[in-house]
C-alpha positions in Angstrom: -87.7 65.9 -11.0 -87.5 61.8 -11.0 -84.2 60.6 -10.2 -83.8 57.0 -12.3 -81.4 54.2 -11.8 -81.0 51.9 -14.3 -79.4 48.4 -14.3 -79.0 45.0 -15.8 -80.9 42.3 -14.3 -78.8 39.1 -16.0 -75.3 38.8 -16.3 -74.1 42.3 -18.4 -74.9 42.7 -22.3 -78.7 43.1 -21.7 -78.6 46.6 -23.9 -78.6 49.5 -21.1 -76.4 51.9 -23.3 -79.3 51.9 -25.3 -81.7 52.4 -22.9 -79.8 55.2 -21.4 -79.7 56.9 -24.6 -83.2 56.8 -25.0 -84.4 58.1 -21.6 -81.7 60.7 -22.2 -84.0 62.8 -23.5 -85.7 63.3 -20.2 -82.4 63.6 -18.1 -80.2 66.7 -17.4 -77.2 64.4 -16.1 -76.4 61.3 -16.6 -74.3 59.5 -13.6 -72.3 56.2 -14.3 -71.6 55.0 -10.8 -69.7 51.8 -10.3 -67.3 49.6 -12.4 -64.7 50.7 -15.1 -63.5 50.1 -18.7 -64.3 46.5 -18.6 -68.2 47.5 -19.7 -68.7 48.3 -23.0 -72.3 50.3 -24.1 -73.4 50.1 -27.5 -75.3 53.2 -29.3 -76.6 53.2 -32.8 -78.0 56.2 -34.0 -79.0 57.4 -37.4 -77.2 54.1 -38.1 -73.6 54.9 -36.4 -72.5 52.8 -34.0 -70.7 54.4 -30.9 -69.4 51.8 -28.3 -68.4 53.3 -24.6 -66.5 52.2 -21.9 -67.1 54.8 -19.4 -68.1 57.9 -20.4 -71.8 57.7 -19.7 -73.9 56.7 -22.5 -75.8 60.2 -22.4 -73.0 61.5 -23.8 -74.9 61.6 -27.4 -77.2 64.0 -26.1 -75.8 67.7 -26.2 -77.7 69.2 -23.2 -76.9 66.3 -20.9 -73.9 66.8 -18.3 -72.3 63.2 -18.0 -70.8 62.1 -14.6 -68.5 59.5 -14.0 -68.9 58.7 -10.2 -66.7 57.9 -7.3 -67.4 54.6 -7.5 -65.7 54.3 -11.2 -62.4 53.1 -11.1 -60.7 54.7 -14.2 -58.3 54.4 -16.9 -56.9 57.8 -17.6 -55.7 56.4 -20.9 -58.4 54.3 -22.1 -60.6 57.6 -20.6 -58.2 60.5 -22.6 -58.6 58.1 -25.9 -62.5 57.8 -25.6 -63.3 61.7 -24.7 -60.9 62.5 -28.1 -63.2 59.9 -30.5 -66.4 61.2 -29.3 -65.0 65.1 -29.5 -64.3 63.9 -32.9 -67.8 63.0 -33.8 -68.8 66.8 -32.3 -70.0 65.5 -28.8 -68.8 66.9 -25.9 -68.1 70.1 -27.3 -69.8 72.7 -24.2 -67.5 72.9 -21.2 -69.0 71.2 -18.2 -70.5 68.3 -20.2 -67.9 65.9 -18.4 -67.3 65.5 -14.9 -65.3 63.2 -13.6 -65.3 62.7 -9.5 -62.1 63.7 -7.7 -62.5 60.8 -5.4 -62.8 58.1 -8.0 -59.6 55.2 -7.7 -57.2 55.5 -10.6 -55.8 51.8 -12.7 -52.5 51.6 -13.3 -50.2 49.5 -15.3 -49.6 47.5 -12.3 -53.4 46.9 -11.5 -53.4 45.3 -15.4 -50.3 43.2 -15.4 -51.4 41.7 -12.1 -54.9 41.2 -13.5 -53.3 39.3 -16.4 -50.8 37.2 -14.5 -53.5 35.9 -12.1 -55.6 34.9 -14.9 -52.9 33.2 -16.8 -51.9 31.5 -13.5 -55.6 29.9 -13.2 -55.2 27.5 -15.6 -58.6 26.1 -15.8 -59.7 28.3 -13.1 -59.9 31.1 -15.0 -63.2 33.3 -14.0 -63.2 35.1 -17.2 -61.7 39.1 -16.3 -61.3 41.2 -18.9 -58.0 41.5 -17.6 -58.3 45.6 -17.7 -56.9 45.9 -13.9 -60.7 46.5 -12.4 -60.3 44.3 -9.6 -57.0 44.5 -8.7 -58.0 48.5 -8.1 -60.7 47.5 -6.4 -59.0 45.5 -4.0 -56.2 48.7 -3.5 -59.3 50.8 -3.1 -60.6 48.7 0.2 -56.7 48.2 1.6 -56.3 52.1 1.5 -53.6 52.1 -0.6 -55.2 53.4 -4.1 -54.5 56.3 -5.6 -57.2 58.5 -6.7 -58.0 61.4 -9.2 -57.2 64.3 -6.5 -54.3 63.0 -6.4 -53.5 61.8 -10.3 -53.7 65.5 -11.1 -51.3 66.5 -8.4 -47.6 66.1 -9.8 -46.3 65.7 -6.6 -49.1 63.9 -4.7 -48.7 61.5 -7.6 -44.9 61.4 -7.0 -45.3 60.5 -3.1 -48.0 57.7 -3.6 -46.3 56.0 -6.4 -43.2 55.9 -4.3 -44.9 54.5 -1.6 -47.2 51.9 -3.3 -45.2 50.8 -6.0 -42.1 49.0 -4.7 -44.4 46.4 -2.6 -46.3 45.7 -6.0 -42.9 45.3 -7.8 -42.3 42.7 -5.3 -45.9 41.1 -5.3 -45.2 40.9 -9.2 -41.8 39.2 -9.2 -41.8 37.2 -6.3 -45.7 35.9 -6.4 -46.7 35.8 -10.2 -43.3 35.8 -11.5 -43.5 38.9 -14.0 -41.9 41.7 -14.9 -41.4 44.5 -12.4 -42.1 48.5 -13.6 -39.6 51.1 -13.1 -40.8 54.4 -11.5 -40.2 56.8 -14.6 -42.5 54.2 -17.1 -45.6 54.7 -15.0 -45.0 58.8 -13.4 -44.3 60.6 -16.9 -47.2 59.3 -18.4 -49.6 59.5 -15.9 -48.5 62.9 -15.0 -49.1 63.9 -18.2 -52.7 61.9 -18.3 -53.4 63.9 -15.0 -52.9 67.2 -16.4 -55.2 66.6 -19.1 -57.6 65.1 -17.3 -57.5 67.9 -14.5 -60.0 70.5 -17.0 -63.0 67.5 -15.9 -62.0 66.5 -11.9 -64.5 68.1 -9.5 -66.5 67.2 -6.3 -69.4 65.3 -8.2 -71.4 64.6 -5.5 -71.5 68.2 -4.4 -72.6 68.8 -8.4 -75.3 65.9 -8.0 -77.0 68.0 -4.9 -76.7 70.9 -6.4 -79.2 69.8 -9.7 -81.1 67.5 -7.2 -82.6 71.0 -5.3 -83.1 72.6 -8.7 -85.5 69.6 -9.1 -83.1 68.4 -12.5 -83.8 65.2 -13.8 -80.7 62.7 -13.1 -80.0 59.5 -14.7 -77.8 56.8 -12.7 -76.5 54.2 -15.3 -74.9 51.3 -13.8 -72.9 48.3 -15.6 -72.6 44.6 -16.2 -75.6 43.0 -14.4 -77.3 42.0 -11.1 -75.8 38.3 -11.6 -72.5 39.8 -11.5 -72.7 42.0 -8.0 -70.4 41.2 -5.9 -72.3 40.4 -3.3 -75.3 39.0 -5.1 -73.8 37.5 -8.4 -72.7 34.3 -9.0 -69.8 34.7 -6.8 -66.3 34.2 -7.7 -67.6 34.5 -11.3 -68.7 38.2 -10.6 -67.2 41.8 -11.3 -65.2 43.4 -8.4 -68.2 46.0 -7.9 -72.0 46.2 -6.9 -73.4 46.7 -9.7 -77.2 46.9 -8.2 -79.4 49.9 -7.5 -78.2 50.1 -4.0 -75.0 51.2 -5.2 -76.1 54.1 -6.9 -75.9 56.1 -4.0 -72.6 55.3 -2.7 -71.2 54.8 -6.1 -72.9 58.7 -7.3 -72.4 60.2 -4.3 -76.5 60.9 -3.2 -78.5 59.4 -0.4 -81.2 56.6 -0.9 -84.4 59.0 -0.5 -83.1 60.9 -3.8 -83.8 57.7 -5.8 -87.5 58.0 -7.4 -87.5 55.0 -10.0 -85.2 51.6 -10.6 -85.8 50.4 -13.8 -84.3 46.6 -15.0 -82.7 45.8 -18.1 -83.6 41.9 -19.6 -82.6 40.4 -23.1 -85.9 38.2 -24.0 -83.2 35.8 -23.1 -80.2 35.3 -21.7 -76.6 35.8 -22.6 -73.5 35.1 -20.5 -69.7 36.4 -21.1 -67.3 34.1 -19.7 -67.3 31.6 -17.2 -69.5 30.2 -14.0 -72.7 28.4 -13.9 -75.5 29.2 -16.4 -78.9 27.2 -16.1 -80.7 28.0 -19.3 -77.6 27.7 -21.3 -78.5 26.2 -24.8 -76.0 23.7 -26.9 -78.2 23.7 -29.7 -79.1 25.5 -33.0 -81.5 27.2 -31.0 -78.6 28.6 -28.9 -76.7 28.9 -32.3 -79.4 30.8 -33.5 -79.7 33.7 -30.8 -75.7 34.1 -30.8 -76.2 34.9 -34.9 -79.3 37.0 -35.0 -78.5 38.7 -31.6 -75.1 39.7 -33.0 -74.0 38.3 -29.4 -70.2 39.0 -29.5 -68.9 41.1 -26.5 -68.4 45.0 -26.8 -65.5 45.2 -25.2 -63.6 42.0 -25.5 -65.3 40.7 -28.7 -66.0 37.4 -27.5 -68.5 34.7 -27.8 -71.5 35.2 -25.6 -72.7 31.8 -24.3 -76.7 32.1 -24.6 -80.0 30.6 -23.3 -83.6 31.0 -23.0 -84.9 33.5 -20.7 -84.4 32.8 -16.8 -87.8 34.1 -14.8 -85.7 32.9 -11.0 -82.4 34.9 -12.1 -85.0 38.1 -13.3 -87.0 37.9 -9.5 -84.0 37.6 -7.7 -82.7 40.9 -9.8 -86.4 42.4 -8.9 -86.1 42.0 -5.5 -82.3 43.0 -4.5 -82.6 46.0 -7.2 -86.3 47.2 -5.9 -87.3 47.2 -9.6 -90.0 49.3 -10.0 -90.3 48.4 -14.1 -88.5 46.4 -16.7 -87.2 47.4 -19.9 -86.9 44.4 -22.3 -84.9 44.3 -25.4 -84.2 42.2 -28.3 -87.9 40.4 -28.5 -87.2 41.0 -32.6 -84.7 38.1 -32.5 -86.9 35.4 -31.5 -88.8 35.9 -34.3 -88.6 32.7 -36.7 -88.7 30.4 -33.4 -91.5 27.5 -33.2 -91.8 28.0 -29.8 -90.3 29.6 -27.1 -88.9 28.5 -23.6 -88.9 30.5 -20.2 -87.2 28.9 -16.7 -89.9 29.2 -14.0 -87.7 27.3 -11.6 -84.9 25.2 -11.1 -85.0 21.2 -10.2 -82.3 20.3 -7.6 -81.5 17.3 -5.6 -85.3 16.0 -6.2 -86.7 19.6 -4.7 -88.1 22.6 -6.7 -86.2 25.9 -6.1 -88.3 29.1 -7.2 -85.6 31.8 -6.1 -81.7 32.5 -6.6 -79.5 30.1 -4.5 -76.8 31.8 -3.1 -74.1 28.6 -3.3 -72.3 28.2 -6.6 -71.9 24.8 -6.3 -75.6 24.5 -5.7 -76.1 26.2 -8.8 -74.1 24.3 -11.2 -76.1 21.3 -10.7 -79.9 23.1 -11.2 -81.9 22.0 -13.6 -83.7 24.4 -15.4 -87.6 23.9 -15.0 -89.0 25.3 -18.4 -92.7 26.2 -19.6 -93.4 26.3 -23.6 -94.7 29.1 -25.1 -95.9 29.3 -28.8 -93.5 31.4 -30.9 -94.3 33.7 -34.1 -92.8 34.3 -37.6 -93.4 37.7 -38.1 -90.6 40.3 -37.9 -91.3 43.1 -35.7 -89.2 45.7 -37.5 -91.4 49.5 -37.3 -93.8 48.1 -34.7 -94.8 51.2 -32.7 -97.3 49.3 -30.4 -97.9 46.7 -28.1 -101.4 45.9 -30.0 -99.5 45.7 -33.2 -97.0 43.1 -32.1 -97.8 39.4 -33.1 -100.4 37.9 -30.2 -97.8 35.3 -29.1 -94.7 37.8 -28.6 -98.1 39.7 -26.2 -98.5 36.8 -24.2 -94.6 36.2 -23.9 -94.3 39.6 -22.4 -97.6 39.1 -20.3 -95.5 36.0 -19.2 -93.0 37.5 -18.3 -94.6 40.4 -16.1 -96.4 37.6 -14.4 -93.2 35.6 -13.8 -91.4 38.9 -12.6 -93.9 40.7 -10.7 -92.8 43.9 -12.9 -94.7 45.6 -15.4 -92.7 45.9 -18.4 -92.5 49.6 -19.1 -90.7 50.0 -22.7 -89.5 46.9 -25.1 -86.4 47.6 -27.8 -87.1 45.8 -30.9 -83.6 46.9 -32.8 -80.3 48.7 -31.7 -81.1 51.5 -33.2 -82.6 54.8 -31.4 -86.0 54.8 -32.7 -86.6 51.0 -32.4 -88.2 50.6 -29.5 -92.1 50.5 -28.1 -92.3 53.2 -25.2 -95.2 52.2 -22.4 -94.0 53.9 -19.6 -91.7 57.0 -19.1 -90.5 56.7 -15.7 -89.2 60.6 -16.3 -93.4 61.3 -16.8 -96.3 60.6 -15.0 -98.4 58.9 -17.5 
């Protein structure tokens, strides 16, 4: 009956969608806990490529009950258009394969306008939002004046909050970023109408979650983006508006801490960054240009460039040790194949001193140096490889490297995006 939380350990894009599909087979429900549409999971199987944005990425697996948590803040349009595209593929057929909590906060076309005009306002401040309205829903969430899904599928509830809230964000939009106010009507009829056909999957989740937790079911807790985006322990302002560590699990699934049997990390065998803030191992280079090509490194939900580097052993212990990592999963070891050598950050050089952990001041961060240690590299690709003793005997030592470097044993390693691609070690679902 292992309870699992998985999350990214860099900044988003490290390949969890996958993941999660994979250890599906283990799970009974799948939870996604925090965040909204502004992650985007990528799933390739029998060589179809499903992308999600917040339906739970066990979705694929018939038997699995997907959950999206009170944490979530949702879209009910984006959410309406991606439960019709997967029905249409002959998932989520079985009532009761979607839950989504009555308690999670609701986006509305004013959360996305203001998201926008904020942005556009920066200038060369922008921090890079995906301008989907996740923050600004956050930030009604923790003044107590969202609006929620209880209440989204309640015409007249709906009526009495929007009456409420929206006038003041009418005037927040005019008077402070200059836009366009919404009249009443363009927002009500169509969410009205999103909440009634949303109403068939709203239900107390966490009452659900306890429910399967003392029939000893197997839950999955998928979370989104990555460590160096939390909040509170990212790269702060150029972060997501959510915790997206294991920690948050609980609050964002609705189950206490003592539930949680297994945290497993997510790590590219480098390192990618969407958008903007500080980025140590960032690579200029054709080396850089290289990884961006055979990594296919183009965001899954905005489509754009990710910036990448070589792998970053202080940004991977400082995920470790504020997730409680119990294992890593690493994925996309196939596309350094063709690389001379290979590079891995051990530390950072700053103002003459050596800093082996995370520092918690941006400004500090943007003038580290990367410290790097060389690492033969290998030709071979690894397409079919089934076992560790099978892979090339440099990629072994890079991942020996790396388990030294994290203080995690590496438990699985994806060597493709496809289902089957991968070389399993250690099921956290099994004792083996």
């Amino acid at each position: 009956m292992p309870n699992v939380v998985i999350v990214g350990t860099q900044w988003g894009d490290e390949g969890k969608g996958k993941i999660v599909d994979v250890f599906t087979e283990f799970a009974d429900v799948v939870v996604r806990f925090q965040g909204g549409n502004n992650a985007g999971h990528t799933l390739v199987v029998n060589g179809e490529k499903t992308i999600l944005h917040l339906i739970p990425s066990g979705v694929l697996s018939p038997k699995v009950v997907c959950v999206i948590g009170n944490g979530v803040v949702l879209d009910p349009e984006v959410c309406l258009q991606e439960i019709e595209k997967i029905k249409a593929k002959g998932f989520l057929k079985k009532e009761g394969s979607l839950l989504i909590s009555e308690t999670a906060h609701v986006i509305f076309p004013y959360h996305k306008r203001i998201d926008r005009l904020r942005e556009d306002n920066k200038g060369s401040e922008k921090i890079g939002t995906t301008g989907r309205g996740i923050g600004p829903t956050y930030e009604d969430k923790m003044a107590r004046m969202g609006i929620r899904m209880c209440e989204l599928i309640d015409a007249d509830l709906l009526r009495r909050r929007l009456e409420s809230i929206l006038p003041e964000k009418n005037l927040y939009i005019e008077k402070n970023l200059n836009g366009q106010p919404f009249s009443f009507d363009e927002i009500y009829e169509p969410y009205y109408r999103y909440g009634e056909q949303l109403k068939q999957y709203v239900t107390n989740t966490p009452l659900f979650l306890r429910e399967k937790i003392k029939k000893k079911k197997n839950i999955l807790f998928e979370g989104a983006q990555g460590t160096s985006l939390d909040v509170d322990h990212g790269t702060y302002p150029y972060v997501t508006s959510s915790n997206t560590v294991s920690g948050n699990a609980c609050s964002g699934g609705g189950v206490g801490p003592t539930d949680i049997d297994a945290v497993i990390g997510v790590s590219k065998a480098y390192t990618t960054r969407v958008g903007s803030g500080p980025f140590p191992t960032e690579l200029h280079d054709a080396t850089g240009g290289h990884l961006q090509k055979e990594g296919a490194e183009f965001g899954s939900t905005t489509g754009r460039p990710r910036r990448c580097g070589w792998l970053d052993l202080v940004v991977l212990r400082h995920a470790a040790r504020v997730n409680g990592l119990t294992g890593l999963v690493l994925t996309k070891l196939d596309i350094l194949s063709g690389l001379k050598e290979i590079k891995v950050c051990t530390a950072y050089r700053y103002g003459g001193k050596v800093l082996k952990e995370f520092p918690g001041s941006i400004e500090v961060l943007e003038e580290c140096e990367p410290i790097y240690e060389t690492l033969r590299g290998w030709e071979e690709p690894l397409t079919g490889i089934k076992k560790i003793a099978k892979l090339p005997v440099p990629a072994q030592k890079y991942l020996k490297r790396i388990e030294k470097g994290a203080g995690l044993p590496i438990i699985m390693v994806s060597l493709g995006a496809s289902r089957e691609a991968h070389i399993f070690i250690k099921n956290p679902f099994r004792k083996n």
